[in-house]
ZAKOLDO-216273 format. One record per residue (C-alpha): z, y, x; residue number from 1. Coordinates in steps of 0.02 Angstrom, whole numbers. Layout:
SITE:Z:Y:X:NUM
...
//
This chain:
SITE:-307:109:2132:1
SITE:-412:87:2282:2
SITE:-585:-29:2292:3
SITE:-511:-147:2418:4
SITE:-348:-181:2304:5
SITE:-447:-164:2159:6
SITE:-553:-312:2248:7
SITE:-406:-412:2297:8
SITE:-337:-427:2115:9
SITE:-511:-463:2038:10
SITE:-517:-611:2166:11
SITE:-356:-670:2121:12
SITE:-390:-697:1941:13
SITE:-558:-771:1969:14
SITE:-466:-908:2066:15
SITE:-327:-919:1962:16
SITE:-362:-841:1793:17
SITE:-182:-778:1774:18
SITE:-128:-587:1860:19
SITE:-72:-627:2023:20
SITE:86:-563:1971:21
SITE:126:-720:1861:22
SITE:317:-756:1896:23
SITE:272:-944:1876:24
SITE:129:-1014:1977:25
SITE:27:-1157:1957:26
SITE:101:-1270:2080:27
SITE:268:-1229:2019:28
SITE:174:-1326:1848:29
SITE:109:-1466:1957:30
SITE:259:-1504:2062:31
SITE:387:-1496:1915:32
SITE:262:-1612:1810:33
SITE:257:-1735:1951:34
SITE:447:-1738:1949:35
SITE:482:-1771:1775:36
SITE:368:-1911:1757:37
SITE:475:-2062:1804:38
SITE:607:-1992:1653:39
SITE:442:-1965:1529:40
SITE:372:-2155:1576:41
SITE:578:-2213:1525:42
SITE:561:-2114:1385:43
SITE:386:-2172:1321:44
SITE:444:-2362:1354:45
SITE:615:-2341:1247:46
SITE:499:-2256:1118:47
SITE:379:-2404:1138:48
SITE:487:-2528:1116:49
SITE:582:-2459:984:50
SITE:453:-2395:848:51
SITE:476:-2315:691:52
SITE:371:-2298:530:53
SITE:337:-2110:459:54
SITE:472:-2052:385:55
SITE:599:-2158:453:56
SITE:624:-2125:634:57
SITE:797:-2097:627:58
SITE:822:-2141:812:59
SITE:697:-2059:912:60
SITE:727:-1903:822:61
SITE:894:-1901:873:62
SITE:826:-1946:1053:63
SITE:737:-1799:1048:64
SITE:869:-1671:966:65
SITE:996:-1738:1083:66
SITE:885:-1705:1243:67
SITE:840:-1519:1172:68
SITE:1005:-1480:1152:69
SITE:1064:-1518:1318:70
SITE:924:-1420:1380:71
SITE:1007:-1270:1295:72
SITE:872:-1250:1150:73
SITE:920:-1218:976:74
SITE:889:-1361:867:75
SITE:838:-1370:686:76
SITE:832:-1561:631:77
SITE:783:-1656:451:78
SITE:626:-1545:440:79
SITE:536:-1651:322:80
SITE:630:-1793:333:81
SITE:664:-1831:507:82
SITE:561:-1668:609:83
SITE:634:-1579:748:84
SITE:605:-1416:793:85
SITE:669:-1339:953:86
SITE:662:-1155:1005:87
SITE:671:-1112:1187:88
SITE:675:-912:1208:89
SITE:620:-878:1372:90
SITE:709:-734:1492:91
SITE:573:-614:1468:92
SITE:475:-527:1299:93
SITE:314:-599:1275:94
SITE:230:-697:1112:95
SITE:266:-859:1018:96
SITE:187:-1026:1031:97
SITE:208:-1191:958:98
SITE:170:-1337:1058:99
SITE:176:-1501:941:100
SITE:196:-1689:953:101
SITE:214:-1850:828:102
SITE:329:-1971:819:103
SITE:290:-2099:697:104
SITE:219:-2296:736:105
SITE:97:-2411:631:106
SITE:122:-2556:535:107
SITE:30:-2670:678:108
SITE:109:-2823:762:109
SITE:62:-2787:965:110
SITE:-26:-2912:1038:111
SITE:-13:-2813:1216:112
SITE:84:-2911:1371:113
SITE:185:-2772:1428:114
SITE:381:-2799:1469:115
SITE:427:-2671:1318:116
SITE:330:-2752:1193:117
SITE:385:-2714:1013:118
SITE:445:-2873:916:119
SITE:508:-2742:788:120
SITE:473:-2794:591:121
SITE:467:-2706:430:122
SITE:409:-2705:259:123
SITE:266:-2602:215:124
SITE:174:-2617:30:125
SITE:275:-2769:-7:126
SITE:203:-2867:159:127
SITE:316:-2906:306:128
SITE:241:-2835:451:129
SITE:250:-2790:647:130
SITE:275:-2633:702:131
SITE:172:-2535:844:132
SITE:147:-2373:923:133
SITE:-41:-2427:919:134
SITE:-92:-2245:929:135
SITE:14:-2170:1059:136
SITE:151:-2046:988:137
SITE:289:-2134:1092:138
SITE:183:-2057:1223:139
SITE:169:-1878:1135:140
SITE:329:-1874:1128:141
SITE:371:-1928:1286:142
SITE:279:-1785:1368:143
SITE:342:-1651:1261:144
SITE:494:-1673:1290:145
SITE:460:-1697:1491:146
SITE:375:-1530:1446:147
SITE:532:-1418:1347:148
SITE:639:-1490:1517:149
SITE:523:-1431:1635:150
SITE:506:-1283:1516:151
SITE:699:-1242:1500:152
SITE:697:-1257:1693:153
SITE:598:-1092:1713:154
SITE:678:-995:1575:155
SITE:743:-859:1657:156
SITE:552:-832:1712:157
SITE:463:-875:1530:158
SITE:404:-733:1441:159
SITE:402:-771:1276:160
SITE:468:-898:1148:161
SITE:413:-1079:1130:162
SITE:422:-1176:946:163
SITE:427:-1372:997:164
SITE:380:-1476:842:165
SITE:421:-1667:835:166
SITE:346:-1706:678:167
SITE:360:-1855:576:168
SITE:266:-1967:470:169
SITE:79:-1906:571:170
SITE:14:-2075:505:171
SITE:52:-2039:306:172
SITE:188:-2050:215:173
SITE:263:-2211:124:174
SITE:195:-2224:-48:175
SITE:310:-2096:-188:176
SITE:354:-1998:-32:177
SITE:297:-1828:54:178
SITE:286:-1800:258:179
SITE:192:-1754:398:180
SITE:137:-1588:451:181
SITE:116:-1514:270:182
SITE:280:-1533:236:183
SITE:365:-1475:409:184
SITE:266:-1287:361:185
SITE:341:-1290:182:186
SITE:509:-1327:255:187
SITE:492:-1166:368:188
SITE:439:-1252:553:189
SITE:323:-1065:586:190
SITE:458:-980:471:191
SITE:590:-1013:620:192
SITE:489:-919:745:193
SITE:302:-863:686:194
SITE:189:-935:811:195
SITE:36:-823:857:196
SITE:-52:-998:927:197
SITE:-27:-1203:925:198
SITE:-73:-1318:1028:199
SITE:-55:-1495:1040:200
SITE:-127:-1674:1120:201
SITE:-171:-1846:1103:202
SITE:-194:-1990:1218:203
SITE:-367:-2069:1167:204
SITE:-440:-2247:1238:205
SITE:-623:-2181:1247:206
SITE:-596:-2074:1398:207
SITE:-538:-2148:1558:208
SITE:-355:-2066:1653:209
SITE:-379:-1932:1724:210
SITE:-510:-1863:1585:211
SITE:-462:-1727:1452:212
SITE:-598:-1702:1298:213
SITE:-599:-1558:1174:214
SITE:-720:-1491:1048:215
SITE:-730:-1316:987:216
SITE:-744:-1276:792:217
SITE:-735:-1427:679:218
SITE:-672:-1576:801:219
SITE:-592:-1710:685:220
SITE:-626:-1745:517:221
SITE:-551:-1725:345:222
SITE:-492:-1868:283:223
SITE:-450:-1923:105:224
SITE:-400:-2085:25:225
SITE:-457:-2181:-128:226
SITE:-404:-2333:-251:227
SITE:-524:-2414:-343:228
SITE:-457:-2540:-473:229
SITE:-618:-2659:-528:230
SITE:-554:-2739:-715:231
SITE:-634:-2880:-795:232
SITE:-557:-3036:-910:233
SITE:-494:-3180:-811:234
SITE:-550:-3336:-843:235
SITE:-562:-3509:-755:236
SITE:-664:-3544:-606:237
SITE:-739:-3680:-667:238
SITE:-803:-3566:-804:239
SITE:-854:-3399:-748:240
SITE:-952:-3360:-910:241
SITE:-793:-3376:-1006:242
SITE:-739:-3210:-942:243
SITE:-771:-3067:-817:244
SITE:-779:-3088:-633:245
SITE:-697:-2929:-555:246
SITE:-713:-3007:-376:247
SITE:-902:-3004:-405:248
SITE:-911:-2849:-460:249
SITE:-781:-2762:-320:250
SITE:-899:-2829:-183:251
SITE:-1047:-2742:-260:252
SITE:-936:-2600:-258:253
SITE:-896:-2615:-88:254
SITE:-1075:-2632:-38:255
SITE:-1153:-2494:-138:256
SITE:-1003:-2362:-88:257
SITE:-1081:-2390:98:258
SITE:-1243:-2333:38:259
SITE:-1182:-2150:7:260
SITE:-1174:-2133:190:261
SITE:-1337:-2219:229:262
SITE:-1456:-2160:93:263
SITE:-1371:-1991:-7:264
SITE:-1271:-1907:122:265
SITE:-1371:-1789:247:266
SITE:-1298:-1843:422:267
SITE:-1406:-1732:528:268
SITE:-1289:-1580:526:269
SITE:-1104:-1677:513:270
SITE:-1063:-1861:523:271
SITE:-981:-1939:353:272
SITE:-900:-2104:356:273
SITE:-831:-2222:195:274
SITE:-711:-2374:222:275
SITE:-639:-2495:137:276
SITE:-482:-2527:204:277
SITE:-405:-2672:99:278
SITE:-466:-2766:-69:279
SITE:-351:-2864:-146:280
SITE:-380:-2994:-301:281
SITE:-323:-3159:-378:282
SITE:-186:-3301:-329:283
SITE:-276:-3457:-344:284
SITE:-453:-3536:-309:285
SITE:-489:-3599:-487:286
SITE:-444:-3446:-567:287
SITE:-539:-3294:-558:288
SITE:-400:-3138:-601:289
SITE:-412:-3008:-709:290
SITE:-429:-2880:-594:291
SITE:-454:-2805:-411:292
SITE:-367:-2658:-304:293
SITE:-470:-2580:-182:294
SITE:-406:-2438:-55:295
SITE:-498:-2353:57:296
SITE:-535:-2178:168:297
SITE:-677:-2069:191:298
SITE:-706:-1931:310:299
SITE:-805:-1791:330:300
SITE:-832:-1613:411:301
SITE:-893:-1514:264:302
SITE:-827:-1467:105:303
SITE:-978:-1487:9:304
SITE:-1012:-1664:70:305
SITE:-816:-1695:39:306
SITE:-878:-1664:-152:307
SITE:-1037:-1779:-134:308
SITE:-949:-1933:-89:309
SITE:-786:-1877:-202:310
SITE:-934:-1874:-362:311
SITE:-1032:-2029:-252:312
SITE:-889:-2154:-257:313
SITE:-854:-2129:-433:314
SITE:-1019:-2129:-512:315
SITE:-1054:-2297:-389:316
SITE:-889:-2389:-425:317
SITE:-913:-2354:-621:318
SITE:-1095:-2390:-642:319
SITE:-1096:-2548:-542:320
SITE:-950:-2603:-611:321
SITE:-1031:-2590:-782:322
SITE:-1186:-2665:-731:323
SITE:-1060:-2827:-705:324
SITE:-972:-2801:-902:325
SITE:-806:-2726:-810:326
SITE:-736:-2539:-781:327
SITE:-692:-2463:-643:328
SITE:-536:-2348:-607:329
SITE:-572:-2221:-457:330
SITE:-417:-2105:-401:331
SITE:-428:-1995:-254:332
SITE:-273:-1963:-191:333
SITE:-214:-1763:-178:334
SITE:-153:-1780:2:335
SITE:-307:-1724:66:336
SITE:-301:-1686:271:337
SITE:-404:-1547:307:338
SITE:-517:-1527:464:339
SITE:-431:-1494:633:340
SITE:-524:-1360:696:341
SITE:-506:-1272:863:342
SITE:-507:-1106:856:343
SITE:-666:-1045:936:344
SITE:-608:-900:1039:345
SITE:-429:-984:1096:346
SITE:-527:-1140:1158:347
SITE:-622:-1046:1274:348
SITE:-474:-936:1330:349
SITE:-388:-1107:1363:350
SITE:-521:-1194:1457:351
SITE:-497:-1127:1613:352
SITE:-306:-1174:1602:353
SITE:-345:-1376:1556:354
SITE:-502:-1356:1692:355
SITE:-347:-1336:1816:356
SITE:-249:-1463:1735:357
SITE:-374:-1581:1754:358
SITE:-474:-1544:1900:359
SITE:-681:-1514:1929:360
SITE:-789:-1606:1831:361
SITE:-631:-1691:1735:362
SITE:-633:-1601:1572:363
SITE:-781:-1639:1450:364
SITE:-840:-1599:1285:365
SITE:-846:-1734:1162:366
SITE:-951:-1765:1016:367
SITE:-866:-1745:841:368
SITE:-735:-1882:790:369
SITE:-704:-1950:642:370
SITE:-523:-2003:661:371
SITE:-411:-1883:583:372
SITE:-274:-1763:634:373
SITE:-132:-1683:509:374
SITE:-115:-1569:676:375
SITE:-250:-1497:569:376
SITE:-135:-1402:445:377
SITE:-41:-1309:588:378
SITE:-241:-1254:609:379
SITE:-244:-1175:433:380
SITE:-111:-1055:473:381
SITE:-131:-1008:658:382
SITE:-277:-1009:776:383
SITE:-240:-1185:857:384
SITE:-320:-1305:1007:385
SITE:-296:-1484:1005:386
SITE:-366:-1588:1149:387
SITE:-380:-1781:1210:388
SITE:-315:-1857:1335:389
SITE:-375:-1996:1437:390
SITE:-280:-2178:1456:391
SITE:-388:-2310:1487:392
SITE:-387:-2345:1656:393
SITE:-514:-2302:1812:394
SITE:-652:-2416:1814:395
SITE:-629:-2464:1677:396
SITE:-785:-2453:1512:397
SITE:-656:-2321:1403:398
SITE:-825:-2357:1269:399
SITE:-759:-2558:1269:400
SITE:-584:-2527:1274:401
SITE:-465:-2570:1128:402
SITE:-464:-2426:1014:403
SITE:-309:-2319:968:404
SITE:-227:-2401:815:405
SITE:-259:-2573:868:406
SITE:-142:-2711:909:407
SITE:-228:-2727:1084:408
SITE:-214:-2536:1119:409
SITE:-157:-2476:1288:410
SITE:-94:-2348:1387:411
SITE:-112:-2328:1571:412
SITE:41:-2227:1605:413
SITE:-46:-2145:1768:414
SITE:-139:-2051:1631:415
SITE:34:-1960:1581:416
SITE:63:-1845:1699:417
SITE:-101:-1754:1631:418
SITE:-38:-1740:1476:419
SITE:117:-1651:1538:420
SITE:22:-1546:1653:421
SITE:-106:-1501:1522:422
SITE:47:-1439:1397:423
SITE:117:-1346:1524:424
SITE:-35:-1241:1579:425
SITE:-94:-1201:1421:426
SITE:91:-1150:1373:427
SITE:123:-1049:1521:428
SITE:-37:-966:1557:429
SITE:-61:-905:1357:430
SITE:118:-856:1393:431
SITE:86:-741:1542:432
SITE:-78:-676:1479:433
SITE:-206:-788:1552:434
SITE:-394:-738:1495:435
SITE:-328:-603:1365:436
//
């Protein structure tokens, strides 16, 4: 090879960090994202305004298995309940990848003036409640499948095999039953096609449209949940001495469990975080009950502080309890979600391709988040990136916006087309080599 070809190709992949011989380019990405999007915002609002709690959405799975299959890609359905997995083979030999989305809503009644609203209703734990996509999956969704179509468009030019994974139940599974990621892997979703890498999204309200955020190493936390069941003797309320006041007692519990962040956790190397989430006791206002539920979360990005608040919350809820004449019951719940971790070495192979996606000065590193991700088990098993993607809107404070998960959360659909464009260039250029 001669110096001035030798030049040429050199300056080719410094522009566009694929071999210039890539059969599919970059604006091929761009201009095939752009024309999917009006069928991805449809898709998104039908989701929207048709939600469905973990493990019970029946119809947008079928949505999506439907759509695949008309695309031509073989489709595996009632992975862990209601999962889809698609397999598009592409026209030329080249590794496996799994690109991944969620499809499950939360039990929130949307207080967000939008024309496709959700008035849908359920019961969860014995409560009638509204039902939301308050954290964006209808989205996810949305854009992966605009992404297998635009996919399944260049087949003939795809080396390669992509695993799409519409996974159910992200959120946690009812109560008695099993979901999510864990159980997509031990119903074979990798055993289909092995994937060498995974990659997935989500749309996040802290970072304006147009932004993407990522974090390499640990990036979300772990996240566990607890009960806490506070026991005393009920009595009347005009005579608390006649028994033992679990309310009392719970709300010292509640207090002191927040001093195992503050005061006996070391925060200066990784964040930790304990919540409450609900506290239930009692019927009436003259009787004080026999006894009080408490549920909660905690998160963290080390196993060894994992352990500290694991002993922390039981040797708190007992003691003070005690201190009060009642017992406490502490159960941690087995369902432990690990830490999503990117992959050190794949992030920065895959920079360059969302650094496209997004445009100069558009993709930023965030600090570490303590929201958790069951993308994180696809993690244990293959070297995996998972990224954010920006939907509050331009000018607007994305630090003041309504957070993902609440009733108030929205989605500026501009922000979309990122999140296809994103999926695409990370698929295609780990496909055809990009940064090996």
């Amino acid at each position: 090879m001669n110096r001035r070809l030798a030049c040429a190709i050199a300056s080719v992949l410094l522009l566009t960090g694929r071999p210039s011989t890539a059969a599919i380019s970059e604006a091929q990405l761009d201009q095939a994202a752009k024309g999917i999007m009006p069928q991805v915002i449809t898709w998104r609002r039908d989701f929207h305004q048709h939600p469905e709690l973990g493990n019970r959405e029946t119809r947008t799975s079928q949505i999506v298995a439907d759509h695949l299959r008309s695309l031509g890609i073989e489709v595996r359905t009632g992975v862990a309940h209601t999962g889809v997995v698609g397999i598009l083979k592409g026209g030329k030999p080249g590794p496996v990848i799994a690109l991944r989305a969620d499809m499950d809503a939360l039990p929130v009644k949307e207080l967000v003036d939008v024309p496709f609203k959700s008035t849908v209703t359920t019961e969860y734990r014995g409560e009638k409640v509204g039902v939301m996509h308050a954290c964006g999956h209808d989205s996810h969704t949305a854009i992966l499948m605009g992404t297998a179509q635009v996919l399944a468009g260049m087949r003939k030019d795809l080396p390669g095999t992509v695993v799409f994974i519409f996974q159910p139940a992200e959120e946690g599974a009812p109560e008695g039953e099993r979901g999510g990621a864990p159980l997509m892997l031990e119903e074979g979703a990798f055993d289909i096609a092995k994937p060498e890498a995974a990659f997935g999204l989500h749309v996040f309200s802290t970072l304006n449209t147009g932004k993407i955020g990522y974090r390499a190493g640990p990036f979300m936390a772990a996240s566990d949940r607890f009960r806490i069941l506070v026991k005393g003797e009920q009595t009347h309320g005009a005579r608390p001495w006649g028994g033992v006041d679990p309310i009392v007692a719970s709300s010292q519990v509640v207090l002191g469990l927040q001093t195992l962040v503050s005061r006996q956790i070391d925060i200066s190397r990784y964040p930790a975080v304990v919540s409450v989430g609900a506290i239930k006791g009692g019927i009436r206002n003259n009787i004080i009950p026999d006894q009080v539920e408490m549920i909660g979360t905690f998160r963290t990005f080390d196993p060894a502080v994992r352990q500290q608040i694991i002993d922390g919350i039981t040797r708190t809820s007992k003691d003070i309890a005690a201190a009060s004449g009642a017992t406490a019951e502490v159960e941690i719940a087995n369902d432990n979600n690990p830490v999503t971790f990117n992959d050190v070495k794949l992030t920065e192979r895959m920079l360059p391709s969302l650094e496209r996606a997004a445009g100069p000065g558009n993709v930023v590193e965030v600090p570490y988040v303590t929201g958790a991700e069951d993308f994180a088990y696809y993690g244990t098993k293959v070297p995996s990136l998972f990224f954010f993607v920006g939907i509050t809107p331009v000018g607007q404070d994305a630090s003041k916006a309504p957070s993902n998960h609440s009733p108030k959360f929205f989605i500026d659909e501009s922000g979309l087309e990122l999140g296809v464009r994103s999926m695409l260039g990370v698929a295609v250029d780990y496909l055809q080599g990009a940064g090996h």
